[in-house]
C-alpha positions in Angstrom: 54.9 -69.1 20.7 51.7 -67.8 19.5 49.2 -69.8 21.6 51.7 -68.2 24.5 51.0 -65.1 23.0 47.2 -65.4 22.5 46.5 -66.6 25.7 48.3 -63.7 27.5 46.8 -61.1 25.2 43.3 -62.6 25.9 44.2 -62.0 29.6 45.6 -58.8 29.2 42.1 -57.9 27.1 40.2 -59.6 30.5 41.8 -57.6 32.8 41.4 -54.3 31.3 38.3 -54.9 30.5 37.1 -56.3 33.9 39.4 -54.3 35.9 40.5 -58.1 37.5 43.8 -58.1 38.3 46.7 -60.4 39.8 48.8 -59.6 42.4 47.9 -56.2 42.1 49.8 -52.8 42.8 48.2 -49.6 42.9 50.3 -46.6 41.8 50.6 -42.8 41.0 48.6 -41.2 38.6 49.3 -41.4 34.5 48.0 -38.0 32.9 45.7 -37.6 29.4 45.5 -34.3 28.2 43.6 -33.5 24.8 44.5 -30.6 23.1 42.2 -27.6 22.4 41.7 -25.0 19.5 39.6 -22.6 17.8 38.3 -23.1 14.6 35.3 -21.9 12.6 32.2 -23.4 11.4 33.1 -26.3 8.6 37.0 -26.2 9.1 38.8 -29.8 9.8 40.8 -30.0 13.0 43.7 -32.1 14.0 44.0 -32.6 18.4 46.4 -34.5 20.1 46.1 -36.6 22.9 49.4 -36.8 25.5 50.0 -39.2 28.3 52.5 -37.8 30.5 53.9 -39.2 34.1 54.1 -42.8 32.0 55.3 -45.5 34.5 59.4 -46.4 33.9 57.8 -50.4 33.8 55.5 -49.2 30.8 52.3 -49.8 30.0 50.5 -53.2 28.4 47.3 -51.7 28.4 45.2 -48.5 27.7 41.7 -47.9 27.3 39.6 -44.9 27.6 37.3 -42.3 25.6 37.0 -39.0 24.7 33.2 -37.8 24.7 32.4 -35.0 22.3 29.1 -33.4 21.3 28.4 -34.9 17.9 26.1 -31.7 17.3 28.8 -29.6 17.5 31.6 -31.9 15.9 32.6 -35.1 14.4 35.7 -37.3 14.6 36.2 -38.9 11.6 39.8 -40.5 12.2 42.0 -41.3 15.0 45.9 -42.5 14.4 48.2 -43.4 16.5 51.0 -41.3 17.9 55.0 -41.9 18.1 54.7 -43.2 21.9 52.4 -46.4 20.8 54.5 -47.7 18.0 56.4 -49.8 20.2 57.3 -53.0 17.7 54.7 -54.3 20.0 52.3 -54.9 16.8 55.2 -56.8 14.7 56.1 -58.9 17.6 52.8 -60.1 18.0 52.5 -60.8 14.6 49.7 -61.2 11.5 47.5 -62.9 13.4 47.4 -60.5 16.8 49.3 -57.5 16.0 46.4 -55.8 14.3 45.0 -56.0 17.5 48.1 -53.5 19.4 45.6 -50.5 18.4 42.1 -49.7 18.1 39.6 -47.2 18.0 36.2 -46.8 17.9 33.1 -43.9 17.7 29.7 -44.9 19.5 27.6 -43.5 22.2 28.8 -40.2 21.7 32.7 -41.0 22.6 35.5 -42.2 20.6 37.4 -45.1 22.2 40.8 -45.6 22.4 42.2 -48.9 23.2 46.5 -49.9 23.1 46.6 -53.5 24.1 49.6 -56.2 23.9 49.9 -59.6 25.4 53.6 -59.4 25.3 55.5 -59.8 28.7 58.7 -58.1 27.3 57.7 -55.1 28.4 60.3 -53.5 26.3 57.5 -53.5 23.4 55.4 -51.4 25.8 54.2 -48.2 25.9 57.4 -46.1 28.2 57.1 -42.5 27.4 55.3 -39.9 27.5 54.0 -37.9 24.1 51.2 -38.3 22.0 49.5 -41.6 22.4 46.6 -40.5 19.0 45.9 -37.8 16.9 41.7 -36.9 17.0 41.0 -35.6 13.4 37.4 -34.5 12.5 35.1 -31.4 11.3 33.1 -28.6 12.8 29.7 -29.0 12.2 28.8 -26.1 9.6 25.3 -25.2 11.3 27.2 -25.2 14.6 26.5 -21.8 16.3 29.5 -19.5 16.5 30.8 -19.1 20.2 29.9 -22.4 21.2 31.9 -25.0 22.7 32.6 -28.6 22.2 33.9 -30.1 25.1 36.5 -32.7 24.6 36.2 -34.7 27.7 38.2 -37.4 28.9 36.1 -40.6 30.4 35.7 -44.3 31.0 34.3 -46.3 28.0 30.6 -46.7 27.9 30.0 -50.4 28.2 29.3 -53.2 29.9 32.0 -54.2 32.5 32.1 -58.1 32.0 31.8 -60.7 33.6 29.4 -59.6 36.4 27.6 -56.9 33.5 27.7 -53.5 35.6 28.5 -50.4 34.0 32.2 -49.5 33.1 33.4 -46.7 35.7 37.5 -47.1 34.7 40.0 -45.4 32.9 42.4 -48.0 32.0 46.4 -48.1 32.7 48.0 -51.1 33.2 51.0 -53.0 32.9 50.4 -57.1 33.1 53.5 -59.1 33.7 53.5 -62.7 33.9 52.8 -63.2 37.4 52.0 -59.2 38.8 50.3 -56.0 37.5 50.2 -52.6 38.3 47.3 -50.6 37.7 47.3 -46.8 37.7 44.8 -44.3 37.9 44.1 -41.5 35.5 44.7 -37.7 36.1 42.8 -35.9 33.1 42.9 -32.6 31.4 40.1 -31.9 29.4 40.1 -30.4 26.0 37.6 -28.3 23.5 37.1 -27.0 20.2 35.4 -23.3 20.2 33.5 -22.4 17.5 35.0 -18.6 16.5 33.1 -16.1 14.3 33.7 -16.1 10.6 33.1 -12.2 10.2 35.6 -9.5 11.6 35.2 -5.8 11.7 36.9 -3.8 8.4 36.9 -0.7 11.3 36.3 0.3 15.5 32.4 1.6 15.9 31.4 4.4 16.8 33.5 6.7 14.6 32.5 10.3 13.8 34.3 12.3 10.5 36.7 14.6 11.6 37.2 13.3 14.9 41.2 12.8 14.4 42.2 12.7 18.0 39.2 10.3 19.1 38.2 12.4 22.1 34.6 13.0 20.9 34.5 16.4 19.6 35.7 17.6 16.6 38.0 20.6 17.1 40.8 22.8 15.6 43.2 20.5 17.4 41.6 17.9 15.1 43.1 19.7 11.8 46.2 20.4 13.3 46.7 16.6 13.9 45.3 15.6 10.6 47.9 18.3 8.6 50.8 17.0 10.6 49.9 13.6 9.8 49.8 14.5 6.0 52.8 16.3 6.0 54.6 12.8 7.6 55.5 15.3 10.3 56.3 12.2 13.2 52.7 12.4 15.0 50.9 9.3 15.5 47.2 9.0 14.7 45.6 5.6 15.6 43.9 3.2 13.0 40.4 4.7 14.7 41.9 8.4 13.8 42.8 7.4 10.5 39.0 6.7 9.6 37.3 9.4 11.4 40.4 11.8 9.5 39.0 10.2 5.7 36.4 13.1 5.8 36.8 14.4 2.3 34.1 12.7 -0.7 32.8 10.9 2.4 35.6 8.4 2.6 37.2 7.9 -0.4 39.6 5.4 1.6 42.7 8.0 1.4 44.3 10.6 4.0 45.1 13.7 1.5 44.6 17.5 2.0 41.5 17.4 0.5 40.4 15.8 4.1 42.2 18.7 5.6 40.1 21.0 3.5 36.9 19.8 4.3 37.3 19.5 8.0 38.8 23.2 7.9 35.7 24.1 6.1 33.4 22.3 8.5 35.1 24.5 11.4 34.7 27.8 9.8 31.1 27.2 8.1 29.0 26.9 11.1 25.9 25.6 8.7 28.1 23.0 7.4 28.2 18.9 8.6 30.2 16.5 8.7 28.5 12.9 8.4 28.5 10.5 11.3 29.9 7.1 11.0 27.8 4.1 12.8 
């Protein structure tokens, strides 16, 4: 039973590897999409990775990468999602079910491989949802605004037996005497590095300028004493800090603001400061 295993496993391994197949049947795509989201300089992050469009016959065999800018970010763990726990790993049993699941980092990409010899393609992969889970870290020196692409590729590495370059994203389900390989319809993911600092208020303001239109008028005080006297007028957040005249913004609305912006409109030698 396990030598039956084994040696279907190893030719399940060969034929995703190699892209060799038996009795072959092309079919409709299988989608990967990684997830995106923003996060700042030095935070963790947690991104899935969906297949969607998965086969009705399952799948024996996935193997592809996801190619991030290790400047930017790294990934420092990848788990496996609901989809891949199959049983296919306790079927196989301690001496190839281990193998159902692995992952890898090099070259810039981290690999993703779900593999199992088993025919009974019960214990395959027949749903779509998250196949993994990237976890990882923004780089702290990595420049706010920048973006790390979280592309979906073929595995860099040789493709045995005849040593050219791997071009393939891997989907496959290997029976005992036929296979059907399918190709891969990608949607591409990223992490954008946001800015740490917000703005406490709107620049430019100017002191007294209650209504926002750029000039500072009697219409100004009106608004600002209607305001203070909770008289149902509505002065925007911008309003509200041009209004805080008084002490040179003291942080509060009172009539003591009122005062001094009636004061600035009747003293013509008197100024109100401007606010970058």
């Amino acid at each position: 039973m396990k030598k039956s295993k084994l040696i279907s496993g190893i030719m399940a391994l060969a034929m995703g590897v190699s892209g060799m197949s038996f009795t072959a049947a092309n079919a409709a795509d299988v989608g990967v999409k990684v997830g995106s989201d923003t996060k700042l300089p030095g935070d963790s992050f947690s991104i899935d990775v969906e297949l969607s469009g998965v086969p009705s016959s399952g799948l024996s065999s996935v193997d592809f990468a996801v190619s991030f800018d290790s400047s930017l970010i790294d990934i420092t763990d990848v788990s496996l999602g609901t989809i891949g726990n199959t049983g296919a790993a306790a079927e196989e049993g301690s001496d190839l079910g281990n193998t159902v699941f692995n992952w890898n980092k090099a070259n810039g990409q981290v690999i993703i491989v779900w593999s199992t010899g088993l025919t009974d393609s019960s214990k395959w992969i027949k749903s779509d949802g998250v196949l993994a889970t990237l976890t990882g870290k923004v780089s702290s020196s990595a420049a706010q605004g920048s973006v790390a692409d979280l592309k979906v590729s073929a595995v860099k590495r040789p493709n045995y037996p005849d040593g050219a370059d791997n071009t393939s994203i891997i989907f496959s389900g290997v029976g005992e005497s036929s296979s059907s390989d399918y190709t891969a319809a990608a949607t591409n993911g990223k992490i954008t590095i946001g800015s740490n600092t917000t703005s406490s208020e709107p620049t430019p303001a100017k002191y007294g300028d209650v209504d926002c239109n750029g000039e500072v008028k009697i219409a100004d005080a009106v608004l600002l004493a209607r305001y203070v006297a909770e008289d149902q007028v509505t002065v925007t957040a911008q309003g509200k800090i041009n209004a805080d005249c008084y002490d040179e913004g003291d942080g509060k609305i009172t009539s003591g603001d009122i005062g001094s912006l009636l004061k600035y409109l009747a003293v013509s030698n008197m100024t109100l400061p401007e606010r970058a």
